[in-house]
C-alpha positions as CSV (number, residue, x, y, z in Angstrom):
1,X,80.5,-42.4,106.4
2,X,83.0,-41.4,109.0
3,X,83.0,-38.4,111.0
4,X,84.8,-37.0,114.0
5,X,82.6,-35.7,117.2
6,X,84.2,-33.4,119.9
7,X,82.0,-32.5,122.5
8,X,82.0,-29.3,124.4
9,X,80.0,-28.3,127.4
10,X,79.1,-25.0,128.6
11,X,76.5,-23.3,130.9
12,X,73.3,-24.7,130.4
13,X,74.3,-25.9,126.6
14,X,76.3,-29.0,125.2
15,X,77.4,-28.9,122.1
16,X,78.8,-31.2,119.5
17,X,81.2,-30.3,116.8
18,X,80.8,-32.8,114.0
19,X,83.4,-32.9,111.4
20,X,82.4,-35.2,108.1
21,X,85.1,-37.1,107.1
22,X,84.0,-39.0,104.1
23,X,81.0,-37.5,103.1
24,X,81.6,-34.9,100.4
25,X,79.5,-31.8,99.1
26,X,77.3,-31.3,99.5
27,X,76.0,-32.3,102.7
28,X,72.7,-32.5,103.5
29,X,71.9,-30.5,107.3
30,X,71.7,-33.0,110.3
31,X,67.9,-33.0,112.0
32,X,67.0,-33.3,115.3
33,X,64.4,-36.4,114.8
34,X,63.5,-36.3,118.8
35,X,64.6,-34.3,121.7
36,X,64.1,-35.8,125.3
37,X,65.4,-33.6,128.0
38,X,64.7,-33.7,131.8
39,X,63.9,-31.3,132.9
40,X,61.9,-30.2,129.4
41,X,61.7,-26.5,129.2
42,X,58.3,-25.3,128.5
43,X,59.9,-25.1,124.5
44,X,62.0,-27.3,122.8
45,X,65.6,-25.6,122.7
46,X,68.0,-26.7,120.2
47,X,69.6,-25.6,117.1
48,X,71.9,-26.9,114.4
49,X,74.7,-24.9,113.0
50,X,75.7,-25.6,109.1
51,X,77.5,-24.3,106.4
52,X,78.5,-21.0,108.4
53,X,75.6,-19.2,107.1
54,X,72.5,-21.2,107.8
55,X,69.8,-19.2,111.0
56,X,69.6,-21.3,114.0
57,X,66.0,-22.2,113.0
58,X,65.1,-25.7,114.2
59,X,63.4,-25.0,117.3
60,X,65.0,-22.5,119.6
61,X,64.8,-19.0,120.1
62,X,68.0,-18.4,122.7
63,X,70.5,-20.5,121.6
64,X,73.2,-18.4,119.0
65,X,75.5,-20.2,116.5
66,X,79.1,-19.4,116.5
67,X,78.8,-19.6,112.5
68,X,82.9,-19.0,112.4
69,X,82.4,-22.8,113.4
70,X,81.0,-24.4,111.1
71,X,82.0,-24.4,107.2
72,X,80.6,-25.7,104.0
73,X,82.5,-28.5,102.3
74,X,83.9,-27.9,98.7
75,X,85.1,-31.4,97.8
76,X,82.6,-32.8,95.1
77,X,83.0,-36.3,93.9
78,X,81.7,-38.6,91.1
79,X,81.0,-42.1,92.4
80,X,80.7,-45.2,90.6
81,X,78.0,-47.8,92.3
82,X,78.9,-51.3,91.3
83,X,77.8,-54.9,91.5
84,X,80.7,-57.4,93.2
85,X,79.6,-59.5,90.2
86,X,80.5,-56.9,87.4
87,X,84.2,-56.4,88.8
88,X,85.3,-59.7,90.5
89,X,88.2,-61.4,89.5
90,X,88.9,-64.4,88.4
91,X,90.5,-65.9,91.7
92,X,87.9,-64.5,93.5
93,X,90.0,-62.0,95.2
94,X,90.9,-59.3,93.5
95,X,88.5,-56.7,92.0
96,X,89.0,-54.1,88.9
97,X,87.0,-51.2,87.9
98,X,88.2,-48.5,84.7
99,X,87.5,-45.0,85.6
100,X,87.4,-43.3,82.1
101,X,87.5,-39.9,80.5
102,X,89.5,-38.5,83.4
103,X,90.6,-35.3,82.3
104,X,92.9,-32.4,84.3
105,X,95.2,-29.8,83.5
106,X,99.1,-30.5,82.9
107,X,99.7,-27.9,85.7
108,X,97.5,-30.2,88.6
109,X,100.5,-32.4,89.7
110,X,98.3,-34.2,92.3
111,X,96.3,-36.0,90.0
112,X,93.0,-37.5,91.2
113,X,92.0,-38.6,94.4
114,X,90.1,-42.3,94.5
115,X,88.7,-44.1,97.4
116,X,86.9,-47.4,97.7
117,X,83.8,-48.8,99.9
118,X,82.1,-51.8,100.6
119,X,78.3,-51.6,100.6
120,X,75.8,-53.9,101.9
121,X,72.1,-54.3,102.8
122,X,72.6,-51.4,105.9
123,X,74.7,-49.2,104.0
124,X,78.0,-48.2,103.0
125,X,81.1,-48.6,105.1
126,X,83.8,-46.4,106.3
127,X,86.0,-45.9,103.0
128,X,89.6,-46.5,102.6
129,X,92.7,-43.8,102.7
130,X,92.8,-41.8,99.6
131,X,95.0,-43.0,96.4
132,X,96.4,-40.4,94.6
133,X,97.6,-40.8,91.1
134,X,97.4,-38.3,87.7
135,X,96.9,-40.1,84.4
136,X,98.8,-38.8,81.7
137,X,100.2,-39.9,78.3
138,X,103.1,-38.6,75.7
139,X,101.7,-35.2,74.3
140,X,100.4,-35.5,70.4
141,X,103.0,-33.5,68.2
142,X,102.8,-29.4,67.8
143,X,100.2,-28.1,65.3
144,X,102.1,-25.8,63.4
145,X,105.5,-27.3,61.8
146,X,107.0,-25.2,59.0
147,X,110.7,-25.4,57.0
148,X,112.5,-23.0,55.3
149,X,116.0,-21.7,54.4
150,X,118.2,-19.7,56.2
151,X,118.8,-16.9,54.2
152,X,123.2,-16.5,53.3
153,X,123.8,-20.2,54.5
154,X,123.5,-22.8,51.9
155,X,123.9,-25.8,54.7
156,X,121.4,-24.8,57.3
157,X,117.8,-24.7,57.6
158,X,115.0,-23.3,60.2
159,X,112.6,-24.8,61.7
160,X,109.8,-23.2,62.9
161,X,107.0,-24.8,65.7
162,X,104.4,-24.1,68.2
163,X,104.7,-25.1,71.9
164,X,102.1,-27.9,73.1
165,X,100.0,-27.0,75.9
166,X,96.6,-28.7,77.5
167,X,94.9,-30.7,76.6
168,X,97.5,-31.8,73.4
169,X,100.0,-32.5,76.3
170,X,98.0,-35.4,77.2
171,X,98.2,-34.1,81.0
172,X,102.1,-33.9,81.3
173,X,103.7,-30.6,80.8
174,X,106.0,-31.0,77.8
175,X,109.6,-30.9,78.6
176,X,111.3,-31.3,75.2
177,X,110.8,-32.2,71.4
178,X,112.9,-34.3,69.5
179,X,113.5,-33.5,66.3
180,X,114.5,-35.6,63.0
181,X,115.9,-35.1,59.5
182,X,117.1,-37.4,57.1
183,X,117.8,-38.1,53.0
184,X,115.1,-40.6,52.9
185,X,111.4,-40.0,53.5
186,X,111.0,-43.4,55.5
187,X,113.7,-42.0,58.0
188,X,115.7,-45.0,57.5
189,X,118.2,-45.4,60.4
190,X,121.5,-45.3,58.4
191,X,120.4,-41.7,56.8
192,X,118.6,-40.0,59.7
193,X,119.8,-37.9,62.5
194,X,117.9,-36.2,65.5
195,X,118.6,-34.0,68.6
196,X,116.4,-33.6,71.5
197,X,115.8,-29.7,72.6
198,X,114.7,-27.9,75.9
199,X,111.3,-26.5,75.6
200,X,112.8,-23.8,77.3
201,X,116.2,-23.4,75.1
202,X,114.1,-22.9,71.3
203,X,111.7,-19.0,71.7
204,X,111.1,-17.4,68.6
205,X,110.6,-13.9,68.1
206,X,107.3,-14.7,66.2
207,X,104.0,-14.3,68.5
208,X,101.1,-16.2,69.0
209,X,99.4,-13.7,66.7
210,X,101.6,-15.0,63.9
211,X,99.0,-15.8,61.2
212,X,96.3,-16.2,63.8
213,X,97.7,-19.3,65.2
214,X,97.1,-18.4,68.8
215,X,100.0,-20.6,70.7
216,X,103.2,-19.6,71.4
217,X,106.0,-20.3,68.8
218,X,109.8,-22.3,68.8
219,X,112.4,-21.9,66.7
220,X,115.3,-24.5,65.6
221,X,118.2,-24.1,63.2
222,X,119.8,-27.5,61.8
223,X,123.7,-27.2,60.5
224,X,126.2,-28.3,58.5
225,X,123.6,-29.6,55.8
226,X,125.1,-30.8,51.9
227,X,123.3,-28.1,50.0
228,X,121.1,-29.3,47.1
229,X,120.4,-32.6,48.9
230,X,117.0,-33.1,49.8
231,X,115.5,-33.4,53.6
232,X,113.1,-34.5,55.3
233,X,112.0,-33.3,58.4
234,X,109.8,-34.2,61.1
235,X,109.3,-33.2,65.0
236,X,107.7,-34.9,67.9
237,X,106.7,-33.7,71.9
238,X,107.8,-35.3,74.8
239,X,107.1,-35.0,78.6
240,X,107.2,-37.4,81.5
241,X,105.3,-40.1,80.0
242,X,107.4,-40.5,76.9
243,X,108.1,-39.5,73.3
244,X,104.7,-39.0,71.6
245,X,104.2,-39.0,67.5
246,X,105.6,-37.6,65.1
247,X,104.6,-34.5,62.4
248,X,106.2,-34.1,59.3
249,X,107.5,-30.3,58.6
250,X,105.2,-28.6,55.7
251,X,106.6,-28.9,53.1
252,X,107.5,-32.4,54.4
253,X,110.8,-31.7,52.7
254,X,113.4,-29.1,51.6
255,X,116.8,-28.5,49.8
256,X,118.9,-26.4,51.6
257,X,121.2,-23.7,49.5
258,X,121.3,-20.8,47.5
259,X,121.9,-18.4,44.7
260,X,125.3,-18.6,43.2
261,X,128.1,-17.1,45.0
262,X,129.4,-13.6,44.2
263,X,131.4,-13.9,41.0
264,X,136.1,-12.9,42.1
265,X,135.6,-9.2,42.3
266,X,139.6,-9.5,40.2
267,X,139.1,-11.8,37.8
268,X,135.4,-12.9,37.7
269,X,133.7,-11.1,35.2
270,X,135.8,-8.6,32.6
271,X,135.2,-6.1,29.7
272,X,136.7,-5.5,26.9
273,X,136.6,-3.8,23.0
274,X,136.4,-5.5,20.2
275,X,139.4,-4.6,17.9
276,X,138.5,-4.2,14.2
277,X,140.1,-6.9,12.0
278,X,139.3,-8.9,9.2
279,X,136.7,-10.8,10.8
280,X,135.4,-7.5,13.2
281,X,134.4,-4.5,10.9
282,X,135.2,-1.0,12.3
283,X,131.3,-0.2,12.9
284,X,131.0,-3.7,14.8
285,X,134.0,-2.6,17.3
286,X,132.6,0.6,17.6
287,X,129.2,-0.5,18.8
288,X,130.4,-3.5,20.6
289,X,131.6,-4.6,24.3
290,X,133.2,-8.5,24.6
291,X,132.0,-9.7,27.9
292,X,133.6,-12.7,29.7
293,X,133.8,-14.5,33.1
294,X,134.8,-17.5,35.1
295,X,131.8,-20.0,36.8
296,X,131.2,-18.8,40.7
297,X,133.2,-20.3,42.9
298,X,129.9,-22.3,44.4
299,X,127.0,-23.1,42.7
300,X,125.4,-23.3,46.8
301,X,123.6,-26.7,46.1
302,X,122.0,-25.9,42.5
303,X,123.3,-26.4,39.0
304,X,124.0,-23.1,37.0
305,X,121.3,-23.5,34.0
306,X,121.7,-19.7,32.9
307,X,123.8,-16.3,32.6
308,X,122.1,-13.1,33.0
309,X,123.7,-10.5,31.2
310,X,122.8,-6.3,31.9
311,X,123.6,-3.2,30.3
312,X,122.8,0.4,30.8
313,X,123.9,3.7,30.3
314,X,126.2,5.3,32.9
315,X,125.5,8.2,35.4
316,X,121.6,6.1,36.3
317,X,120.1,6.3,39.8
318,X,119.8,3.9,42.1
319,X,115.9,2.9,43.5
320,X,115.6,3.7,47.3
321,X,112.4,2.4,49.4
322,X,112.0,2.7,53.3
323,X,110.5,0.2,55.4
324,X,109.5,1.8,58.8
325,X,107.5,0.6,62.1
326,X,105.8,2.4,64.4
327,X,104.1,2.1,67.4
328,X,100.6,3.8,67.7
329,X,101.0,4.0,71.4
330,X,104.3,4.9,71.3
331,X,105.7,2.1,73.6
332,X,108.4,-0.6,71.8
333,X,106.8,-3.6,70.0
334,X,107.8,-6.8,69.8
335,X,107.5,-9.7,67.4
336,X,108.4,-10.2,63.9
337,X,107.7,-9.2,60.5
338,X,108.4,-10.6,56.7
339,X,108.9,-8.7,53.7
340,X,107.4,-9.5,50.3
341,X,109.1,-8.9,46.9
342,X,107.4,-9.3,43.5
343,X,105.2,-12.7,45.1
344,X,108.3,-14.1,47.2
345,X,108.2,-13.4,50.9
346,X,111.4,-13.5,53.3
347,X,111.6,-15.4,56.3
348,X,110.7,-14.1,60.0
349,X,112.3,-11.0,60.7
350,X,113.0,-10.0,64.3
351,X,111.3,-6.6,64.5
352,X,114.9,-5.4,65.9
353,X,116.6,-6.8,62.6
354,X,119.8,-5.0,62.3
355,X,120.5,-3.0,58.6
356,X,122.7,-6.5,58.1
357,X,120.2,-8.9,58.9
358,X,117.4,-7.2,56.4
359,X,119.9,-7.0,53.7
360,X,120.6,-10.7,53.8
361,X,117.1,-11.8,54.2
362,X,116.2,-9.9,51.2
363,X,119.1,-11.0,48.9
364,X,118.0,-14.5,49.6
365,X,114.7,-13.7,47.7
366,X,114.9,-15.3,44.2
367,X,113.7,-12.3,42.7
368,X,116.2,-9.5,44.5
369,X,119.8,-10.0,44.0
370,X,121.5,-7.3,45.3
371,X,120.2,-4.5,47.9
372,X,122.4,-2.0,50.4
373,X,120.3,-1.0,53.9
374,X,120.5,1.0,56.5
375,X,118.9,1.2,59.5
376,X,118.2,4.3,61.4
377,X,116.1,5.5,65.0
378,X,115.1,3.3,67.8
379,X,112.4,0.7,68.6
380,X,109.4,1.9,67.9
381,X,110.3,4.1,65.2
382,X,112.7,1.9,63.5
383,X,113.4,2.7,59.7
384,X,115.3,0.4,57.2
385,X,116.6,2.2,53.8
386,X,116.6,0.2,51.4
387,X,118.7,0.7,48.2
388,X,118.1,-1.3,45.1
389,X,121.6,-2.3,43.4
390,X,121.1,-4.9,40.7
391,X,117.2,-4.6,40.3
392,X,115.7,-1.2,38.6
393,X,112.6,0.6,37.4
């Protein structure tokens, strides 16, 4: 291969700095094959010096290496011998050879060094000037894609994803996702929309702990919906190579809305007595309320199948539960939390939910319909009180 040679000379000693050029590590130690001196000492005095830690052991006892000199090379590199027959073209003039399974982390922008030489009978020659280039690809799509409802908003829905990272990123750090939704599960053109995010501009307050997914987690609301119309939704990665594939959202669709909106506090719903009369014995309107109301004003997306009518005895208690966190260590946490309700389960909670946020989460289950909470102390000893006003022992 090539080297460079600088030549010192010094009192009774000539050395020669040898710098390897082309060869790569590791590199075998040059031998002295003969030494012919005039005039010969009555022993053979030289030394090579190598890899800054090797003795000065080939032959002389008074020579000293300046080991601060020399150093060991770290560059290793996999070569590829080849016939001219196996890669020649078909002009005869230009020649092609496939290095596969090259494989190196998004956050290497140099990419991999190649270099070419021509071999014959004596040997190989003096290589060409490195080419650097990185192979890379559009990233495959993030693992983890799940939908859900925003909890008090009828027309919006959440979705929740993991970041892609080496080796999914194909070798290009992702930059983006683009994200689609649409009426028709072939995400015909005329009934599909899409934005493209920042992987930067979508955290989420869940972890990478969140159901033992390990990879960080994104989060994505998308608006102004038409409540009880189905959606489907799907996501893909993108970095400097392009827009890779698409995942569909599990469950691969989903009908934004709601529960029924709060009947007029005035007029919705009103009481009254029965009034004894021919048709109404006394008895009968003693015993005997006369419920009526007017429809919501929304339905929020779903058709109102069914009424559910209550009645109690005055002067009853209301249920109160508390929800608390604390930190063992006594330093703040961070993260999220959900909060499960006779087998229906909120969505992610920031564990610095305000009293508002919990309230409206938990009112969105189908089988809670109306709580009041409070929330008291300070990260980590957070407590949310919890008062139970439709739902009872």
């Amino acid at each position: 291969g090539d080297v460079q040679v600088a030549k010192t000379i010094e009192p009774e000693v000539t050395i020669y700095d040898i710098e390897f050029m082309t060869n790569t590590a590791t590199v075998p130690i040059i031998g002295i094959h003969t030494l012919h001196v005039t005039p010969r000492s009555e022993r053979d005095e030289y030394c090579v010096c190598a890899k800054g830690e090797v003795p000065c052991n080939l032959g002389s006892m008074n020579i000293s290496c300046n080991f601060g000199n020399t150093r060991e090379g770290t560059l290793a590199t996999h070569r590829s011998e080849i016939s001219v027959a196996d890669v020649i073209s078909l002009d005869g003039t230009m020649f092609t050879y496939t290095i596969h399974n090259l494989q190196q982390p998004s956050y290497i922008l140099d990419g991999f060094g190649v270099r070419v030489s021509a071999g014959n009978v004596e040997g190989f020659g003096i290589p060409c000037a490195p080419k650097y280039l990185k192979p890379s690809g559009p990233p495959l799509p993030p693992a983890v894609v799940e939908v859900a409802r925003v909890a008090n908003d009828p027309q919006s829905i959440v979705l929740h994803f993991t970041s892609v990272s080496y080796p999914e990123d194909r070798g290009s750090a992702v930059s983006g996702f683009v994200i689609e939704w649409s009426t028709t599960e072939n995400f015909r053109p005329t009934t599909s929309f899409n934005t493209t995010l920042n992987a930067r501009s979508v955290s989420s307050e869940r972890l990478p702990s969140h159901d033992n997914i390990g990879k960080e987690f994104n989060k994505f609301f998308i608006e102004n919906l038409t409540p009880g119309r189905k959606y489907f939704v799907r996501i893909a990665a993108m970095n400097d190579s392009g827009v890779g594939p698409f995942a569909p959202s599990q469950p691969s669709s989903i009908t934004p809305g709601a529960k029924p909106s709060d009947f007029d506090s005035a007029i919705g719903v009103t009481i009254d007595a029965l009034i004894a009369d021919s048709t109404t014995s006394v008895m009968e309107s003693s015993s005997s309320l006369r419920v009526s109301w007017r429809a919501p004003a929304s339905n929020n997306g779903f058709h109102i199948s069914n009424y559910l009518i209550e009645y109690w005895i005055s002067d009853s208690m209301n249920e109160v539960q508390d929800i608390i966190i604390q930190s063992i260590s006594g330093s703040p946490v961070y993260g999220a939390f959900a909060l499960a309700f006779e087998g229906d389960v909120t969505d992610s909670l920031s564990v610095n939910s305000s009293a508002e946020a919990v309230q409206v989460a938990l009112e969105n289950l189908r089988t809670i319909r109306s709580v009041r909470v409070w929330r008291s102390g300070v990260n980590p000893d957070y407590k949310w009180s919890v008062t139970f006003l439709s739902e009872y022992p």
